[in-house]
C-alpha positions in Angstrom: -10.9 -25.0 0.8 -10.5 -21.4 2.0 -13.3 -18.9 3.3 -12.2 -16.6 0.4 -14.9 -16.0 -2.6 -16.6 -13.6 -4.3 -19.8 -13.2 -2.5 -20.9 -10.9 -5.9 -19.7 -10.1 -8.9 -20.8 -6.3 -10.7 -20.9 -4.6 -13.7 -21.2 -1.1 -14.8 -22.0 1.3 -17.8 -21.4 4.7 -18.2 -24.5 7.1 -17.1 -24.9 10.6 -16.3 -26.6 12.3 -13.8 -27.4 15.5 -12.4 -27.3 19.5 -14.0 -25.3 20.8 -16.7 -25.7 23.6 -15.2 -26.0 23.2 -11.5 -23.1 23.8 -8.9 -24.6 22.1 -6.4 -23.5 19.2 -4.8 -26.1 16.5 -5.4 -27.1 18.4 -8.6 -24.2 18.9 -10.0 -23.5 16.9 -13.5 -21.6 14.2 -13.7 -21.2 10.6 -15.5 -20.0 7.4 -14.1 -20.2 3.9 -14.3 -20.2 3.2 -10.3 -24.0 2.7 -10.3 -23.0 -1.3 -10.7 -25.5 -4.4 -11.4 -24.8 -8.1 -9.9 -24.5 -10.6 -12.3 -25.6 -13.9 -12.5 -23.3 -16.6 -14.5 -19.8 -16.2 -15.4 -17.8 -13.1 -16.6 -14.9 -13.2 -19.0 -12.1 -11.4 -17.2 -9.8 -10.0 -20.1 -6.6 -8.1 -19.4 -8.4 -4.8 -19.7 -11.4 -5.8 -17.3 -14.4 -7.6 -17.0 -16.1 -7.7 -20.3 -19.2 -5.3 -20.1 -17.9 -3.5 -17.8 -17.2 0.4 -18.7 -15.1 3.4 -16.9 -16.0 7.1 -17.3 -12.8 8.3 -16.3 -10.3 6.7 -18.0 -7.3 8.7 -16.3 -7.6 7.9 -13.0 -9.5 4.3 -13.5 -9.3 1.2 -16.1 -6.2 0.3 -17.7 -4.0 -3.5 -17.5 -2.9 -2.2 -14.0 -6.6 -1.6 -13.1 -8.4 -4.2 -15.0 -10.6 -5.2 -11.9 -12.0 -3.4 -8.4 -11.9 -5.7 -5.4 -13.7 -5.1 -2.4 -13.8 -6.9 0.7 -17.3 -7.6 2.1 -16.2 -7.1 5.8 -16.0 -3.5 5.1 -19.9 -3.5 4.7 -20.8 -3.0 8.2 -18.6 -0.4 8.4 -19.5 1.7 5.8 -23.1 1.2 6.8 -23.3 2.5 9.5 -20.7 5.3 8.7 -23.8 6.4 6.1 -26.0 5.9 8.7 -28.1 2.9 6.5 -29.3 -0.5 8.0 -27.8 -2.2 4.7 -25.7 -1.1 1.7 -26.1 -3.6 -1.3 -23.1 -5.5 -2.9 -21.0 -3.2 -5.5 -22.1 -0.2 -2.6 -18.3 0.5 -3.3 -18.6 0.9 -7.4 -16.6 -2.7 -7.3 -16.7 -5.5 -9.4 -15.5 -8.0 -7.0 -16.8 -8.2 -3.7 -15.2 -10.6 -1.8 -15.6 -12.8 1.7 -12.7 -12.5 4.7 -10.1 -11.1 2.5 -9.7 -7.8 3.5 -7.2 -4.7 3.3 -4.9 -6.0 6.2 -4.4 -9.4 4.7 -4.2 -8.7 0.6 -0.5 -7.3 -0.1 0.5 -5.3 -3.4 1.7 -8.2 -5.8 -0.2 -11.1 -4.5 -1.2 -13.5 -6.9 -5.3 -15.0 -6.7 -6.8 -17.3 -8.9 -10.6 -16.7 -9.0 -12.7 -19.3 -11.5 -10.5 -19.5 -14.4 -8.8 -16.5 -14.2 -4.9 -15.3 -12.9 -5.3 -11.9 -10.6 -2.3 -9.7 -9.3 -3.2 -7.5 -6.6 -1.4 -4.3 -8.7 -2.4 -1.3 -5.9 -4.9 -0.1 -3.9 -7.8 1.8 -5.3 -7.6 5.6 -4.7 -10.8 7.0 -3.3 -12.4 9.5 -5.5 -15.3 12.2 -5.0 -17.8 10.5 -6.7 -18.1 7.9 -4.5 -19.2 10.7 -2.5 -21.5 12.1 -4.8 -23.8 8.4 -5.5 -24.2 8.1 -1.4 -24.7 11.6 -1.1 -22.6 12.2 1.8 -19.5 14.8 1.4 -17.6 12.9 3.5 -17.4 9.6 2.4 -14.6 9.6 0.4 -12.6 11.4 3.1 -13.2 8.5 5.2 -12.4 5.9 3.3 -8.4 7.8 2.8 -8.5 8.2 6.0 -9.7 4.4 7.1 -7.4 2.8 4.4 -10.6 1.0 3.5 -10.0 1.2 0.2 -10.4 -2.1 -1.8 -7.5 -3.0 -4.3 -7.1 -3.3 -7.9 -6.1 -6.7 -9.7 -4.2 -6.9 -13.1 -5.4 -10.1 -15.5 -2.2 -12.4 -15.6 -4.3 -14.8 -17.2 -7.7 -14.2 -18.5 -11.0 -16.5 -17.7 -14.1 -16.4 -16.6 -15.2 -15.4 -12.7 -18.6 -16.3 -11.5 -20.0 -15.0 -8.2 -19.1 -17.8 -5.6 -16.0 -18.5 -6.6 -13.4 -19.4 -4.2 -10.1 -16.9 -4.2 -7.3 -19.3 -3.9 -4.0 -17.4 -2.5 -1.6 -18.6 -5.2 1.3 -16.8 -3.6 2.0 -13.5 -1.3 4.4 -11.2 -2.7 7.3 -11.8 -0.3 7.3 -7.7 0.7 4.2 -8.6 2.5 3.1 -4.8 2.2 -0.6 -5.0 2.7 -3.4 -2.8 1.1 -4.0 -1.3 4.5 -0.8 0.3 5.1 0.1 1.5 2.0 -2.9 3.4 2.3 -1.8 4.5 5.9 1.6 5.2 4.4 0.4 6.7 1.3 -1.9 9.2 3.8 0.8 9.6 6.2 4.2 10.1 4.2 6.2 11.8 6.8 5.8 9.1 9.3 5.5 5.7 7.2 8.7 7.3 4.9 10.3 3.4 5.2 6.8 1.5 3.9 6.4 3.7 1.4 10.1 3.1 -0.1 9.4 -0.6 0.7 6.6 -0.3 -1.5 8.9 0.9 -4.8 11.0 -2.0 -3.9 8.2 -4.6 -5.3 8.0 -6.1 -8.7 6.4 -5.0 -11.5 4.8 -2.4 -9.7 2.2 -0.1 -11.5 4.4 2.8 -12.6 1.4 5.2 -12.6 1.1 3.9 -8.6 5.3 3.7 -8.4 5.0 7.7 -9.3 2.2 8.4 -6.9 4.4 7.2 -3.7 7.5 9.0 -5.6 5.8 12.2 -5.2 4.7 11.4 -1.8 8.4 11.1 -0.9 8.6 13.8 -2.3 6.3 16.1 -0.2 3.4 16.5 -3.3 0.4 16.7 -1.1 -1.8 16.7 -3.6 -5.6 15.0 -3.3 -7.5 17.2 -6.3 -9.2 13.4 -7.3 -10.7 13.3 -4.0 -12.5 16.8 -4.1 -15.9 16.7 -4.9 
């Protein structure tokens, strides 16, 4: 049996916080559902997402290709002490999944996980957005977690089931491009130099085409990171 399980499991509903009519940073209005609660027992994982769970911004998040938000608990250190906090608690990153030893250097886009009853495909990396910043307060956070690659992944529901926290992630198979979370993010945040990865990465399988036209654009020297402005 492998290290790999969830070491919690979170759910979310759509709040909103802050001023209508405030422009300041940590007054400013906004609504999200990243404020996420553990839950205890099993959790039907349907192609759309955990059921109870809920997305504010259904643009950038949600959808079949991002159905569920993986996290890998090794990261927790990190971003402790990066927000300057003896402790962050699980779902710290608005995830659904967090998850023991699997981390962004070892997951690659189009592995396939089985976690309780449930099919996963690791579909893409998550794209950091501001308000991750706004919930820990801290301007920079999302900044650093493009920067850092550390940025959890998103799975698609091959087969739906139920996930309970402490379930073991069993590596069904790694998608033979073996292009891991972390350097797409690399490549994706330095597209001049990483030009071959991120061509590498439009040569995988069923990849998400709202993802396959965010590397396109990379290629194609579209610099744009409005998402990640707070």
């Amino acid at each position: 049996m492998s290290n790999n399980k969830v070491v919690s499991l979170q759910i979310g509903k759509v709040s909103s916080y802050g001023n209508k009519n405030s422009k300041e940073f940590l007054d400013k209005y906004w609504e999200s559902a990243s404020f996420k609660e553990a839950v205890i027992g099993h959790v039907w994982a349907s192609r759309l997402g955990l059921v109870g769970d809920e997305v504010a911004d259904k643009v950038h998040h949600g959808g079949l290709d991002k159905a569920i938000f993986a996290n890998s608990y090794e990261n927790y250190p990190t971003w402790a002490k990066f927000l300057k906090l003896s402790h962050i608690p699980f779902g710290a990153l608005a995830e659904n999944l967090t998850i023991s030893t699997l981390h962004e250097s070892n997951v690659h886009i189009g592995d396939i996980h089985q976690i309780g009853t449930a099919l996963l495909q690791v579909s893409q990396p998550r794209k950091p957005c501001w308000k991750i910043s706004r919930r820990w307060e801290n301007k920079e956070f999302t900044k650093e977690i493009f920067t850092t690659g550390l940025s959890g992944w998103y799975y698609r529901v091959l087969e739906e089931g139920n996930i309970s926290s402490g379930d073991e992630v069993k590596i069904i198979s790694q998608n033979p491009q073996r292009v891991t979370i972390l350097n797409a993010n690399i490549a994706f945040a330095n597209p001049n130099q990483y030009k071959e990865i991120l061509k590498q990465i439009l040569s995988i399988e069923n990849l998400a085409l709202s993802y396959e036209a965010s590397i396109l654009k990379r290629l194609q020297g579209d610099t744009n990171l409005d998402y990640m402005n707070t």
